[in-house]
C-alpha positions in Angstrom: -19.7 7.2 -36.4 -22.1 5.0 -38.5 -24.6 3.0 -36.5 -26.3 0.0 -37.6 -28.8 -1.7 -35.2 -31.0 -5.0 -36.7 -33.4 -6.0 -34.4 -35.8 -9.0 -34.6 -38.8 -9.1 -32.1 -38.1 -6.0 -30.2 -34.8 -7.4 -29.5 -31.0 -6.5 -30.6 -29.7 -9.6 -32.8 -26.7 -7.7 -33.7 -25.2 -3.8 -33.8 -22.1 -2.0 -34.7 -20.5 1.0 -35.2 -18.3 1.7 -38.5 -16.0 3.6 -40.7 -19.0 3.7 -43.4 -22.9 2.5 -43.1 -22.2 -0.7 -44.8 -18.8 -1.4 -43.0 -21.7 -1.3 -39.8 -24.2 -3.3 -41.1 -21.7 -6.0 -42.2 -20.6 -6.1 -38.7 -24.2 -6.1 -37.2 -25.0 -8.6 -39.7 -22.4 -11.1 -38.3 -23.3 -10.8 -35.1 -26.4 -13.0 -35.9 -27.4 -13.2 -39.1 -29.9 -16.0 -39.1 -32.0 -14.2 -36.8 -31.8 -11.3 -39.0 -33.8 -13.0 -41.8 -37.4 -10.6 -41.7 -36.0 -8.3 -39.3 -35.7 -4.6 -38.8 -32.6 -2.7 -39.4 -31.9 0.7 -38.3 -29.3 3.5 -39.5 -28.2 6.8 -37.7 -27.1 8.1 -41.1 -29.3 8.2 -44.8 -28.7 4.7 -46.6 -26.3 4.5 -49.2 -26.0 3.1 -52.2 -23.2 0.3 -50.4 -25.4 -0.1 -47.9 -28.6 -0.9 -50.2 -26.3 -3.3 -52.1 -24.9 -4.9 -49.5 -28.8 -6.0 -47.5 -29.5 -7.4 -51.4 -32.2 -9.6 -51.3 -31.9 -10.3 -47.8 -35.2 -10.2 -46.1 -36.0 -7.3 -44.0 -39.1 -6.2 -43.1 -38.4 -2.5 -42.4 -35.5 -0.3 -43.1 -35.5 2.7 -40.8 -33.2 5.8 -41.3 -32.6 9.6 -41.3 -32.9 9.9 -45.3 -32.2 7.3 -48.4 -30.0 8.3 -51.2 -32.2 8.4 -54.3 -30.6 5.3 -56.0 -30.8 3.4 -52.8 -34.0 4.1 -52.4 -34.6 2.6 -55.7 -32.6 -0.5 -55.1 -34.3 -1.1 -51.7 -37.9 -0.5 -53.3 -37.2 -3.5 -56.0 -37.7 -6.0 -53.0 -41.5 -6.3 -52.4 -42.9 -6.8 -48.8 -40.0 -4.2 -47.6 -41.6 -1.3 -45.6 -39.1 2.1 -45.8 -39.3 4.7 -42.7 -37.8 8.0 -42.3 -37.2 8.9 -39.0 -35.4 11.8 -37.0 -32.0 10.6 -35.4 -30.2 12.0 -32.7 -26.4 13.0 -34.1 -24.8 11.0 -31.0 -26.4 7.3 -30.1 -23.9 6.8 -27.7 -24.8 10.3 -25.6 -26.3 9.8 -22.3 -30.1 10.2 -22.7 -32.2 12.5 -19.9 -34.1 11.2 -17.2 -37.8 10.8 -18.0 -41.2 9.5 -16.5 -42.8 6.6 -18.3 -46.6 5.7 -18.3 -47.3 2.0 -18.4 -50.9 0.1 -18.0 -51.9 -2.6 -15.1 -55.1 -4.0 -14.6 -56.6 -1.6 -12.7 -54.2 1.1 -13.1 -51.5 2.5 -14.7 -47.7 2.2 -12.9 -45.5 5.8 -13.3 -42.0 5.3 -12.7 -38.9 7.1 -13.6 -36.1 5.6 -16.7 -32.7 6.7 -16.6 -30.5 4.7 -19.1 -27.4 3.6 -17.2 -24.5 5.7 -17.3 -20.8 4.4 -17.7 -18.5 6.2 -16.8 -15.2 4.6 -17.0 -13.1 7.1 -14.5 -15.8 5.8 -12.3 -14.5 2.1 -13.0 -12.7 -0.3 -10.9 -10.6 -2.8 -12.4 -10.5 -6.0 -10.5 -8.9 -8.4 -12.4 -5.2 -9.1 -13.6 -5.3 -7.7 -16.5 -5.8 -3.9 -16.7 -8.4 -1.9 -18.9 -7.0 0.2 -21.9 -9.1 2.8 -24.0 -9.9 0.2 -26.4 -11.8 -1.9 -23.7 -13.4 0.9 -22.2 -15.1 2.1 -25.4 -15.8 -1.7 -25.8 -17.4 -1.5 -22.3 -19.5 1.5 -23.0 -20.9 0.2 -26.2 -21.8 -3.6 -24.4 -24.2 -1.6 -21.9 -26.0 0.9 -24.2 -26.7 -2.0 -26.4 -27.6 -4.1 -23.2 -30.2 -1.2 -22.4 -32.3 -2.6 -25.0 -31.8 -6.3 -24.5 -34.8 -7.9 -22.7 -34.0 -9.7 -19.4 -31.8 -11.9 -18.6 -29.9 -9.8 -21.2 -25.9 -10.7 -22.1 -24.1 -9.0 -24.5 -20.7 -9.8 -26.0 -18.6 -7.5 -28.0 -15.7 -6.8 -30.2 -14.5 -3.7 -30.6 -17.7 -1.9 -31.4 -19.5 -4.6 -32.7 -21.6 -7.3 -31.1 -20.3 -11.1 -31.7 -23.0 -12.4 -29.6 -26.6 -11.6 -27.7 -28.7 -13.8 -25.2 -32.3 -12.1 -25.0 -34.8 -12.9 -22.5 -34.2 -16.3 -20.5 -35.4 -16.7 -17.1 -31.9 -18.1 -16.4 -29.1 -15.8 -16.6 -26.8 -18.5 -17.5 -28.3 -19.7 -20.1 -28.3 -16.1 -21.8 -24.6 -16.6 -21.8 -24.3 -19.6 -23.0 -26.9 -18.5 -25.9 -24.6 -15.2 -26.3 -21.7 -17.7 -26.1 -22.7 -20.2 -29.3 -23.3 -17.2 -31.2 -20.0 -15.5 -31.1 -18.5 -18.8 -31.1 -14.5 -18.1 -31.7 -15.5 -14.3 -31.2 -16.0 -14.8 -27.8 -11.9 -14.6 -26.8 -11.0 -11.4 -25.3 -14.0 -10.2 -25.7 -16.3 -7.6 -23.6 -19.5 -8.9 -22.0 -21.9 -7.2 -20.5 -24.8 -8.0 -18.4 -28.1 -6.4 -17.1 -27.6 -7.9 -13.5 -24.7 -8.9 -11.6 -23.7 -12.7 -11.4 -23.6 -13.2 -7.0 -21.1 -16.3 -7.4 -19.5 -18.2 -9.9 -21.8 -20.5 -11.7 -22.2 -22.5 -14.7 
């Protein structure tokens, strides 16, 4: 499928998968799209034409893809201040990525430690509420937590289908991340999947 991502200070604002690249940027747009004003979008696929026409003269700082139609290109050139990268992309986003050792520095030092993305498997799932899961939730499901992955803690993440409706990045409370997820997805948020990078140990909120 076509993946869109837009992210806007090293956080997810909104992402989607689609028919077409523009049907997933549309979606990833309306997950959020005031934060998306001077942000960075990414595409698994070369930017089309649709696509170019349908960021306009929204402002985006970089546009990051596999490849660039020529007459995209050419529309997305006509905005100044718009940086263009071409980048390698894995065929599958949603495959489960290897295991692998990660360097950081400390004062002092450096910390090694290993980072395994998580890995959902859904005949590995429970279900322990009334209403049952059906293949549409599960790919829901899968989706909320690889996009979760990259959401900075306390990370929530609610989605529709395969589209987010609404993200809360980085609060030092938990429930305030959904209630930030929450006002962004607004009537979005019924029936929706949410997804967390923790567990909630109680009711609260």
């Amino acid at each position: 499928p076509h993946a869109c991502v837009i992210v806007k200070h090293a956080n997810p604002c909104g992402a989607a998968l689609g028919a077409t690249q523009d049907e997933a940027f549309r979606l990833a747009l309306a997950s959020d799209s005031e934060s998306a004003f001077g942000s960075i979008i990414a595409f698994n696929t070369p930017v089309t034409l649709a696509t170019a026409e349908a960021i306009g003269d929204l402002f985006v700082e970089v546009v990051m893809a596999p490849a660039y139609d020529d007459d995209a290109r050419e529309l997305l050139r006509s905005k100044s201040n718009r940086r263009m990268l071409t980048l390698a992309s894995p065929g599958d986003r949603l495959a489960p990525l290897e295991r692998r050792l990660v360097r950081k520095p400390i004062e002092g030092g450096w910390l090694m430690q290993t980072e395994e993305p998580p890995r959902l498997d859904v005949k590995d799932l429970s279900t322990v509420t009334k209403r049952q899961m059906d293949a549409t939730d599960a790919s829901s499901m899968r989706f909320a937590a690889r996009v979760c992955e990259q959401v900075k803690s306390n990370a929530i993440v609610m989605v529709q289908g395969l589209a987010t409706v609404g993200i809360g990045p980085g609060q030092t409370s938990r429930v305030e991340a959904v209630r930030i997820a929450g006002r962004r997805a607004g009537d979005r948020a019924k029936d929706c999947v949410l997804a967390s990078d923790a567990f909630f140990p109680f009711p609260d909120g």
